[in-house]
N, C-alpha and C positions, 0 to 999 in steps of 0.2 A: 506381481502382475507383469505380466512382458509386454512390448509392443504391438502394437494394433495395425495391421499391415492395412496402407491405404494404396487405390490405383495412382493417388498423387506421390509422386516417387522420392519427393524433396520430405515427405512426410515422413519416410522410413528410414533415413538417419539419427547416429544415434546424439548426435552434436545438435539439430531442430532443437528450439523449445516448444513446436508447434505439431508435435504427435497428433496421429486421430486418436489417442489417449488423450489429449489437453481439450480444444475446440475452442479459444478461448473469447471472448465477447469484446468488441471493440466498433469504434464509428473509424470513417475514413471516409475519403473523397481522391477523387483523380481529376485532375487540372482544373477546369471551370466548374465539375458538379455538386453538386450539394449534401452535406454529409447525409449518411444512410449509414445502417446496421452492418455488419460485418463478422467473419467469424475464421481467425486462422486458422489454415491449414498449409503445413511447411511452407513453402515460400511462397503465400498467395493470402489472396484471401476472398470468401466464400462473398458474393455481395449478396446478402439476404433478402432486400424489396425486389431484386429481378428475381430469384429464385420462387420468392412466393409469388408474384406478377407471372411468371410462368405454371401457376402450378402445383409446382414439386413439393411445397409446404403448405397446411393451413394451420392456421391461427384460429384461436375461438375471436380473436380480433382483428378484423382487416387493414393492413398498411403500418400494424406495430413494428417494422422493421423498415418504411421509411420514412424515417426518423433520425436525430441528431442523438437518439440515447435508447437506453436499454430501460426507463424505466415501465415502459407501456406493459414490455416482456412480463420484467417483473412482478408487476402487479397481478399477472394471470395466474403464478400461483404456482408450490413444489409438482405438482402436477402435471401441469403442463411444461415447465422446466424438463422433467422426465422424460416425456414424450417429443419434445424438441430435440434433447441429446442425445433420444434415441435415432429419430428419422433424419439428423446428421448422418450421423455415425452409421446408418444402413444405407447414405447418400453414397458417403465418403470411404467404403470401406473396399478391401481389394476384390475385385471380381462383383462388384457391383452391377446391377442391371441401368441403373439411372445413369453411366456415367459417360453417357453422351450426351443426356439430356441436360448435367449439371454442368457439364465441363466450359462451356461457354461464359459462365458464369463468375471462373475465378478473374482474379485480377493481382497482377504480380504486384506482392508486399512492396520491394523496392519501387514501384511509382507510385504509390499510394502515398497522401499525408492522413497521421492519424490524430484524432482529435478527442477529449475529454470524452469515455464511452458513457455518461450515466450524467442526471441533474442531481446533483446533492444538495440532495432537501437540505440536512444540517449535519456538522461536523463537532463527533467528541475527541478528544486526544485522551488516553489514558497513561495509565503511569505502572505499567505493568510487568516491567523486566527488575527483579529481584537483585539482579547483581549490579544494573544499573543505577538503582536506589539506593541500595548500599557504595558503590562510590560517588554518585552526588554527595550523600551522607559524610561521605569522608574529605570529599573537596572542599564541601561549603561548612561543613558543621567538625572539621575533625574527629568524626567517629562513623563508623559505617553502620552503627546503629539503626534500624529502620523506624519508623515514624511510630505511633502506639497503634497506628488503625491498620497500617500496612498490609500483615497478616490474613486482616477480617475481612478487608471489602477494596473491590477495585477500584481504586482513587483515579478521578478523569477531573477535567474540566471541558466547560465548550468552546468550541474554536468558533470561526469564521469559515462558514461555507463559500463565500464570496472569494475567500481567498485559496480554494483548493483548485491547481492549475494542472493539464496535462504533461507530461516528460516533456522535454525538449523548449518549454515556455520559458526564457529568461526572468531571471529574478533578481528588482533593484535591492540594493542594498538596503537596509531599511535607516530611515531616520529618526532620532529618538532621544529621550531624556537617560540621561544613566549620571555615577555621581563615584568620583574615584574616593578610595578609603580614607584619605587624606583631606578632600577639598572639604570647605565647608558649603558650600552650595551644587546641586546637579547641575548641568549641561546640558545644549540641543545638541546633536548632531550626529552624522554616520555611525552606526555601531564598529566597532574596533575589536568584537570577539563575535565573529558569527560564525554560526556553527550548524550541524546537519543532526538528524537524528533517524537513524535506521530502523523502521516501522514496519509490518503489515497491518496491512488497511482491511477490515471488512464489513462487506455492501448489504446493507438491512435492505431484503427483497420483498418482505412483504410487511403487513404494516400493524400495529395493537393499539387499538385507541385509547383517548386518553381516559383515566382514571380504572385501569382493569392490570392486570400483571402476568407476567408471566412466567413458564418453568421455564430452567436451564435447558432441559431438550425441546422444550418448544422454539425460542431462542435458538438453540442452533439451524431447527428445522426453515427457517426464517430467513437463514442466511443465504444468498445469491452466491457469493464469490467471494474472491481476497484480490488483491493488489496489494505492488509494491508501494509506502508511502516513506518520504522524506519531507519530514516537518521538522522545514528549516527554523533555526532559530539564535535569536542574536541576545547571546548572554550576560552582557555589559546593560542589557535594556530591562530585559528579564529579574536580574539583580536587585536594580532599585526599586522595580513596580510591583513585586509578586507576593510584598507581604500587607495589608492582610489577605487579599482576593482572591492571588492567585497570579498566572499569566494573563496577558494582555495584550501590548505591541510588540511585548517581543516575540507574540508567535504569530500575530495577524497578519505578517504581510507574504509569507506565501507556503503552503503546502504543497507538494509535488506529489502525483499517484502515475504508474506503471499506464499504458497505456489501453490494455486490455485485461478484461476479469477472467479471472480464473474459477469455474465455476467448482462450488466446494465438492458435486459429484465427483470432477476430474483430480482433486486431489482426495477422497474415500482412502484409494488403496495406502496412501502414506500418514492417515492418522494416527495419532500417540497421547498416551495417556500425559496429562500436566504431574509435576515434579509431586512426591511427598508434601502432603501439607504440616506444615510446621505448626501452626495452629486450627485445631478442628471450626472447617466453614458453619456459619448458621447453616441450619435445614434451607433455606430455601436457594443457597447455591449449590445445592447437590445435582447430582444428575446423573444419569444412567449411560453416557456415551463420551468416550474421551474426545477431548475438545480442541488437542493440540494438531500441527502437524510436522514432519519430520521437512521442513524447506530450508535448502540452503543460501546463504544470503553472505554479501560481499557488498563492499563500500571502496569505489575508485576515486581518486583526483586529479586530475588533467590542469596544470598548470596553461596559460594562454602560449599559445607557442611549441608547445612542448608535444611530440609526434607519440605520444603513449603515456597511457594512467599509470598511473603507482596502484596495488592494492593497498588501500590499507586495517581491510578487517575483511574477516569471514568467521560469521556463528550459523545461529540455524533459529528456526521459529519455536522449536520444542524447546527454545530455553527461555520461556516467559511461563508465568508463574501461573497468570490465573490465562482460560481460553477469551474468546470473541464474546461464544455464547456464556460465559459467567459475566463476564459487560456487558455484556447486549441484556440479560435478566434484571442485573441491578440498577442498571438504567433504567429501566420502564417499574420496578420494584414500587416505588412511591406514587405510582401514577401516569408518569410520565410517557405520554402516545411516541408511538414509535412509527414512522413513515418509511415506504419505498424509497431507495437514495438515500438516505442515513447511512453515516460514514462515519467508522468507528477505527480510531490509530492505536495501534495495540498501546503503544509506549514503547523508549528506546529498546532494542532487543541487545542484551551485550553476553557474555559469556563469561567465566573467571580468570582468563587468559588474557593478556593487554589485545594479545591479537586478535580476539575477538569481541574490543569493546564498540559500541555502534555510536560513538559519538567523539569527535572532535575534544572534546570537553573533556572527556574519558582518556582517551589518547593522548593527551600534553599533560594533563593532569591541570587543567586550568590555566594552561598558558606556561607551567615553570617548565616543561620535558619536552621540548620541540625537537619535531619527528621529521626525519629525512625523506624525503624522496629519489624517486630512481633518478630524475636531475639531475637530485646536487642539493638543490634547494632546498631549502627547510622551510616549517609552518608549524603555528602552535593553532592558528585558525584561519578560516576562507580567505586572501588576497581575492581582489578586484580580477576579472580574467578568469578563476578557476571554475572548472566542470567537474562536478559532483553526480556519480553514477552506482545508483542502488543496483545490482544484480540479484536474481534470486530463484531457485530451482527445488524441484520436488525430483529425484535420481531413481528411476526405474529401474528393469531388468532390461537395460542395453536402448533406454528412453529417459527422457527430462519431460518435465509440466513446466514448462517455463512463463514468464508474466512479462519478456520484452523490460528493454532496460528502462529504469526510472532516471531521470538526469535532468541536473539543470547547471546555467552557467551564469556567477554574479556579473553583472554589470553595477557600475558605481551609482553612491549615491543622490539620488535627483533631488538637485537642487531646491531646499527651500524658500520660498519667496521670502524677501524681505521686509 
């Protein structure tokens, strides 16, 4: 597919991530006003309650877009999603009839603040990148052996909705119990190996109640969008507390998502089938529509002071094993209702190249292989100061579907009371 020529002119560059190819879904506010719905396009953004308050849109529901969140959207259904994307896109497209009547409407990106687009109902993390399991496997257990269940079924646990925050939200270091190899008793305090892990995230838009199931194409159809996700996490915490349960504070205290969704019509033209299966899935994760997508993805670090990131990874989304919608099915498989705003982390996304491993952890090899930066400076994990920057792109024909960078930067650990 090639680009989509709009009368907005910052749109038809091929450097945007904000093509009238993309549209992508986001909340925002300008100086005093109070967040509302919003919808990129090149260097603006569409403000969706004035545009319906004029008019130019309806809604089977009145005032879904001024709102602090998309999930009102959501709820109305693949349907109406459709028909949204569409009377964008015959708004916003060049030689348009509307577009004096819309044009009052944008609002330049650069003075806008953008804000968490979506209420997440509840957050799973999953454990879904193949070659990142096989080097946890080899850090922590000396064999890259994968677990017996690996193969068969998408391993997740539940996060903390609570703690899923917009780009740009600082995040404290967290405080916590861990227990060196050596001592004989754990410790309170700062984690000393924190680390990132490089995700997409995707938005459950419509919802299956509880005790009913569903197919892998239905699950997909179900799906709203993706975002960028970094689900931070402090490994020294992680360590002590995750057997037998699982995670717990070492991943509670904050998740980072991209700022805007990326509606899964907009990324259509770049889906990809998932890898060979190495073990044949039960019947009921089969599916009739491949589930990946071809998005590329990059991990920066910005030391405090330092006038430019380091890169230090780039893979791609097509290199996770199982899709959204194979987690999105076996989640709801046993019963379990599935809600608008459910928010599902692929799991780290890594590649069999160091350069394309997506985690910290991956990268030093657990702290013995510490990695240089463009500085000077070295790091086996997060210093106090450092800005962590997920990028991530869908490459067209002379166009990107871009999601807006995901970032956040540690601040130290807050003090616990005595």
């Amino acid at each position: 597919m090639t680009l989509m020529k709009s009368w907005v002119a910052s749109a038809n560059t091929a450097d945007t991530p904000f093509p009238l190819n993309n549209l992508p879904y986001g909340v925002f506010s300008v100086d005093d006003s109070e967040p509302r719905c919003g919808v990129a396009i090149g260097d603006y953004i569409l403000d969706m309650a004035a545009v319906e308050d004029a008019g130019l849109i309806e809604l089977d529901e009145d005032g879904a877009f001024d709102l602090p969140f998309w999930n009102d959207v959501m709820e109305l259904g693949p349907e109406v999603w459709a028909k949204l994307r569409a009377r964008l896109q015959d708004m916003l497209v060049e030689g348009s009839a509307d577009q004096a009547a819309v044009e009052p409407y944008l609002v330049p990106l650069a003075a806008a603040e953008l804000h968490m687009p979506l209420l997440v109902a509840e957050y799973t993390d999953f454990y879904a990148g193949k070659q990142h399991a096989q080097n946890m496997g080899a850090i922590l257990r000396g064999s890259p052996d994968l677990p017996a269940n690996w193969l068969h079924i998408p391993i997740g646990y539940n996060g903390r909705a609570s703690s899923v925050v917009v780009s740009g939200t600082d995040i404290h270091r967290p405080n916590g119990q861990s227990k060196a190899p050596d001592a004989d008793m754990p410790s309170f305090g700062p984690s000393k190996r924190l680390d990132i892990e490089l995700e997409m995230g995707a938005i459950v838009g419509t919802s299956c109640d509880h005790g009913t199931t569903i197919t892998v194409d239905q699950a997909d159809a179900m799906i709203f969008g993706y975002v960028l996700l970094n689900d931070w996490s402090a490994r020294d915490i992680q360590g002590w507390e995750y057997q037998p349960l699982g995670p717990f504070q070492g991943k509670a205290f904050g998740t980072s998502i991209s700022p805007w969704i990326v509606t899964t019509a907009a990324l259509e033209p770049f889906r990809t089938a998932t890898p060979p299966r190495e073990k044949e899935l039960l019947p009921y994760l089969n599916s009739t529509t491949d589930g990946l997508f071809d998005i590329e993805l990059e991990v920066l670090m910005q030391p405090a002071g330092a006038d430019k990131a380091t890169s230090l990874s780039k893979t791609n989304y097509s290199r996770m094993y199982y899709s959204a919608a194979e987690q999105l099915c076996h989640h709801a498989s046993g019963g379990c209702g599935m809600s608008a705003g459910d928010l599902l982390g692929s799991g780290t996304i890594s590649g069999p190249e160091k350069s394309e491993y997506g985690s910290l952890m991956e990268l030093s090899w657990a702290g013995r292989e510490p990695f240089t930066l463009d500085t000077g400076e070295t790091r086996t994990f997060i210093e106090d100061g450092d800005t962590l920057t997920l990028r991530g792109a869908a490459k067209g024909d002379g166009y990107q579907v871009g999601f807006g960078a995901c970032e956040g930067t540690i601040l130290p650990a807050i003090k616990f009371p005595a």
